[in-house]
C-alpha positions as CSV (number, residue, x, y, z in Angstrom):
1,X,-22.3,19.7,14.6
2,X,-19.8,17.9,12.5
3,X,-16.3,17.5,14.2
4,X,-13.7,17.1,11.4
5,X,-10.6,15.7,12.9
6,X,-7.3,16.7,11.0
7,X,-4.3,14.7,10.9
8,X,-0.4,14.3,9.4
9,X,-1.9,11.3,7.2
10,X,0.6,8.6,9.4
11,X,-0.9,5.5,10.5
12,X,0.0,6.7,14.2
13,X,-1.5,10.5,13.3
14,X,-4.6,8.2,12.6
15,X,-4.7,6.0,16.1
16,X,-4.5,9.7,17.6
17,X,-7.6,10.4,15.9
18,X,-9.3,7.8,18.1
19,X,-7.6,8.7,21.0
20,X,-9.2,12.7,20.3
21,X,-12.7,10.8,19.7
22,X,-12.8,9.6,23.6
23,X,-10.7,12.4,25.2
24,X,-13.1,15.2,24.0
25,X,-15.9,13.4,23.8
26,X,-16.7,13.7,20.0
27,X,-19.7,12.4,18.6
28,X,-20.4,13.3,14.9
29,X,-16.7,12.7,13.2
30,X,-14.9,13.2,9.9
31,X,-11.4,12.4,9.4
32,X,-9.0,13.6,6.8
33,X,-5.6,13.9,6.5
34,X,-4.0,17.5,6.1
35,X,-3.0,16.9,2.6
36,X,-6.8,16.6,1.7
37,X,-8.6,18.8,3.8
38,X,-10.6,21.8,2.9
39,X,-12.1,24.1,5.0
40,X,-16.1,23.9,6.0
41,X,-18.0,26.7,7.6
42,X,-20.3,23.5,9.2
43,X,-18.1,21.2,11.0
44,X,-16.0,22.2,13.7
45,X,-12.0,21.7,12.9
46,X,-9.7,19.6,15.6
47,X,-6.3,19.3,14.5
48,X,-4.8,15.9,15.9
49,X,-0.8,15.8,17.2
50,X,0.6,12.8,16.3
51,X,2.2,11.2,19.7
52,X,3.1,7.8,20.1
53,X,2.2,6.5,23.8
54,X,-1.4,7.9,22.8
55,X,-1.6,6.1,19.3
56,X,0.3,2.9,21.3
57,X,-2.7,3.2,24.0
58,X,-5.2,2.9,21.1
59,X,-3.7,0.0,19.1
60,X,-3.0,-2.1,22.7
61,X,-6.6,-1.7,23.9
62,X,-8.0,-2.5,20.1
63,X,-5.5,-5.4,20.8
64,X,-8.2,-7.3,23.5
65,X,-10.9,-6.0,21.7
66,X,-10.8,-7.4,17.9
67,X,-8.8,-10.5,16.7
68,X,-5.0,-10.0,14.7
69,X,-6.7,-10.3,11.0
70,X,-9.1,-7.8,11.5
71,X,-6.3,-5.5,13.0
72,X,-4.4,-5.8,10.5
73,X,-6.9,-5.7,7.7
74,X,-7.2,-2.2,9.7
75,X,-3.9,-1.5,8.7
76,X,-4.4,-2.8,5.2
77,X,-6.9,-0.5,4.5
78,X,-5.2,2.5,5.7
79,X,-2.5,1.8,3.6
80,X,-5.1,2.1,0.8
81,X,-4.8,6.0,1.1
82,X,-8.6,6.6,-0.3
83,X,-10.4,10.2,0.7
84,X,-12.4,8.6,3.4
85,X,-10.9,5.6,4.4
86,X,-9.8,7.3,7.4
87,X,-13.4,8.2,8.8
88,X,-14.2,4.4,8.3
89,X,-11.2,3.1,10.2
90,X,-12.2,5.3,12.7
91,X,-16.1,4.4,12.9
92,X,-14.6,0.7,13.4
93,X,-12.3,1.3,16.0
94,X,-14.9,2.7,17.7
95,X,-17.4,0.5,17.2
96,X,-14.8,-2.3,18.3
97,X,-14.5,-0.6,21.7
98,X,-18.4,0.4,22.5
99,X,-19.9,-2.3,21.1
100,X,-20.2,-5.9,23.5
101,X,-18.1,-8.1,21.1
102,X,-16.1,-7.7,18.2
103,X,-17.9,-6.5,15.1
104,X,-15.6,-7.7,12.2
105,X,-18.8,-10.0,11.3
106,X,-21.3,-7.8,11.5
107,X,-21.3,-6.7,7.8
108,X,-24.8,-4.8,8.1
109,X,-22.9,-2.0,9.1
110,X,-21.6,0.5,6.1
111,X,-18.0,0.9,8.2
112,X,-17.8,-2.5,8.4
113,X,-18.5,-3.7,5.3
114,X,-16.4,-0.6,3.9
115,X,-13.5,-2.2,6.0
116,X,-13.9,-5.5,4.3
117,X,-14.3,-4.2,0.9
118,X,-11.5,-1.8,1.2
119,X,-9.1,-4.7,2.2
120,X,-9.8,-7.2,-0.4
121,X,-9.3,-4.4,-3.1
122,X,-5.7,-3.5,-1.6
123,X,-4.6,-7.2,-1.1
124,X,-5.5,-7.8,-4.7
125,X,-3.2,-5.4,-5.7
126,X,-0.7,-6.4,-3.8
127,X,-1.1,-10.0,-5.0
128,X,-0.5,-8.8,-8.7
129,X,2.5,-6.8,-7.7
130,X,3.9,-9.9,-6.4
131,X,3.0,-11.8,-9.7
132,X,4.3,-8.8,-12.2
133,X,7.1,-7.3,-10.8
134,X,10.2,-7.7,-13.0
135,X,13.5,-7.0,-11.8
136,X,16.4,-5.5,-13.7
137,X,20.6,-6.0,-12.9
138,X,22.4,-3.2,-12.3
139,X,25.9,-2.6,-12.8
140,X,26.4,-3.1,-9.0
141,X,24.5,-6.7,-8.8
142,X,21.2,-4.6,-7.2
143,X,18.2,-6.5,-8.6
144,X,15.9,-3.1,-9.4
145,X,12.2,-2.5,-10.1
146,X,9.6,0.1,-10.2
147,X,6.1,-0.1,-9.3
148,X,3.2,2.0,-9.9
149,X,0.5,0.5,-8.0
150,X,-3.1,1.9,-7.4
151,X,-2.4,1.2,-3.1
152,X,0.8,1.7,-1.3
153,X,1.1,-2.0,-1.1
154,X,5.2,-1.8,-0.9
155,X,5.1,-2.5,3.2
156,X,2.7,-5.8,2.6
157,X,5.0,-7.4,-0.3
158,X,8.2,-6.8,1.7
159,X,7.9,-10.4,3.2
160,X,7.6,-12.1,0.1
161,X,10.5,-11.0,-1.8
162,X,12.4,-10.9,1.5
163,X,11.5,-14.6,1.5
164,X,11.4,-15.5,-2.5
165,X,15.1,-13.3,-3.2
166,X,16.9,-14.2,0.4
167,X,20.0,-14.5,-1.6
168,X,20.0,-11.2,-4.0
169,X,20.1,-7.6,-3.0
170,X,17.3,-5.8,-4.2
171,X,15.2,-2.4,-4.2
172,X,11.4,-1.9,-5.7
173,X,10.7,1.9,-6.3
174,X,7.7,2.9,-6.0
175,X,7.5,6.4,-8.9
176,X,4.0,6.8,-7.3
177,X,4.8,7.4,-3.8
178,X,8.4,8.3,-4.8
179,X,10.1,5.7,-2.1
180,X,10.9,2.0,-2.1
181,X,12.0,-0.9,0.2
182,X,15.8,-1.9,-0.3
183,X,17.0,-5.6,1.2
184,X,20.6,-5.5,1.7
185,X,20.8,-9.4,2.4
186,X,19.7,-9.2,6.5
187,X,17.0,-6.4,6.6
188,X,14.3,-4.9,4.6
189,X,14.0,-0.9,5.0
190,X,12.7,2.4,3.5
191,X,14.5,4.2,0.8
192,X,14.0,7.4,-1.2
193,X,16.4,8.0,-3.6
194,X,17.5,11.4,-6.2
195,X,15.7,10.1,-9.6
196,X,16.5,13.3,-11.0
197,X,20.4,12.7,-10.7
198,X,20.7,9.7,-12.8
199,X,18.4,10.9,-15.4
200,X,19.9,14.2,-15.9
201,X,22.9,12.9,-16.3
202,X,21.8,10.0,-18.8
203,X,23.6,7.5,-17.3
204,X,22.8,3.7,-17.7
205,X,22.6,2.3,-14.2
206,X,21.7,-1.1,-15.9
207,X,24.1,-4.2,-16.5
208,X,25.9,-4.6,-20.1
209,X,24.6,-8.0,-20.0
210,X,20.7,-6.9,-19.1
211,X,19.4,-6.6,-22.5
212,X,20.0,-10.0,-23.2
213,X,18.5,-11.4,-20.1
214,X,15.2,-9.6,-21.0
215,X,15.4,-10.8,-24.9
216,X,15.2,-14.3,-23.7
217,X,12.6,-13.5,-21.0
218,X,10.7,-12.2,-24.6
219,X,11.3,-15.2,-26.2
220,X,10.6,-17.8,-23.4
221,X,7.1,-15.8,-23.3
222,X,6.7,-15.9,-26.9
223,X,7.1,-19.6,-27.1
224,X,5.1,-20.7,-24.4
225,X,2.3,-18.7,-25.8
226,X,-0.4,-20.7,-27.9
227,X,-1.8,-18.3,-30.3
228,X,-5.0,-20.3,-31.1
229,X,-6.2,-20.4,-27.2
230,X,-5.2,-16.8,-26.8
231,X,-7.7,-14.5,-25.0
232,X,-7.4,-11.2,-24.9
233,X,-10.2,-10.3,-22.6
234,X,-9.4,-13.0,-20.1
235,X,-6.0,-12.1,-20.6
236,X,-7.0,-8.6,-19.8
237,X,-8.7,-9.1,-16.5
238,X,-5.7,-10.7,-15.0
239,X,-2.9,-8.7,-16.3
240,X,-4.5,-4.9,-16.7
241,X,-2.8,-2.7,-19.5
242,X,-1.8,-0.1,-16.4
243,X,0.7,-2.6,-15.5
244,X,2.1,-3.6,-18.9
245,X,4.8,-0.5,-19.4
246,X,6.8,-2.6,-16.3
247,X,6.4,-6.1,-17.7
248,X,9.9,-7.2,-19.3
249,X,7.8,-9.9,-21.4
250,X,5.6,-7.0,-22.8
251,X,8.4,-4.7,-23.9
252,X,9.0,-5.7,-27.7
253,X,9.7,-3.8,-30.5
């Protein structure tokens, strides 16, 4: 029979599942976060408690088991939040510990080559957000954007705009996932914040002199273009309409 394992949809919540697989002796495993998970009359239901020393256990033994990348392409793909991506990491994690050497290469194997799939797809996207996010000054010198990527990419592009705006206070919202990652000139950390305050009220968070900075972000744009090379299908494939509503340069009347 089917064992489903049920957990809080953390990262940790996830390790735990592993740590269930070898404690109880599963075979036959689904995993799926709480949020997702439907009842079946054929599979047998485990709900997982999240506890750190057990999820700690898990990543420290995975630790001599499979090289940093593939650990953290692990990670990655998690943060990819697809149906069945937990069941995957899972099926590699254990294939890491039961199997003689690492099996990050052996792409002959559906989990595997899931893994590797799965990764590339969320580091694309989080390439793109690093290339398209746009900033705005607000009237207390925060640099602000909002995102709305497919992948909760927001804790792997942390390190590049910690590293590209050491100078500059800023936050990126994410309106998907309805939380962001604030820099406050020393650290980078989690953030939600009341949306529904500012809007209610109407109030213009944004600097008198904003406007202008984005009319000559329009115009640089518009003069660097060449009309007679222009491409709208390449164009397209490298800069998808979904992202357009947050691009400053894309904003004209």
């Amino acid at each position: 029979m089917m064992n489903t394992l049920v957990y809080d949809g953390t990262w940790i919540g996830l390790l735990c599942c592993v740590y269930e697989v070898y404690a109880k002796k599963l075979d036959q495993i689904a995993v799926v976060s709480e949020s997702r998970f439907m009842p079946d009359a054929f599979s047998e239901v485990n709900k997982v408690v999240s506890d750190e020393l057990r999820a700690r256990r898990v990543w420290d033994g995975l630790a001599t088991r499979i090289s940093k990348k593939a650990m953290h392409r692990l990670y990655t793909c998690y943060l990819s939040e697809l149906p069945d991506i937990g069941s995957s990491i899972c099926t590699f994690i254990r294939l890491a510990f039961d199997m003689p050497e690492s099996p990050e290469q052996a792409y002959a194997i559906p989990s595997v080559l899931r893994i590797s799939k799965v990764d590339r797809m969320v580091h694309r996207e989080k390439h793109r957000m690093e290339a398209f996010i746009r900033f705005q000054l607000t009237r207390d010198d925060l640099y602000f954007a909002t995102i709305e990527p497919d992948f909760n990419v927001l804790p792997l592009i942390a390190k590049h705009f910690k590293n590209r705006y050491a100078d500059q206070r800023w936050l990126i919202f994410d309106l998907k996932r309805n939380y962001g990652i604030y820099y406050d000139l020393e650290v980078v950390s989690e953030v939600i914040i009341d949306r529904t305050g500012a809007e209610k009220k109407g109030k213009n968070i944004f600097s008198d002199d904003e406007p202008l900075y984005q009319k000559l972000w329009q115009e640089y744009f518009a003069h660097v273009n060449i009309t007679e090379r222009k491409n709208t299908k390449l164009h397209l494939m490298h800069v998808p309409r979904r992202y357009w509503k947050h691009l400053t340069e894309k904003l004209v009347d």
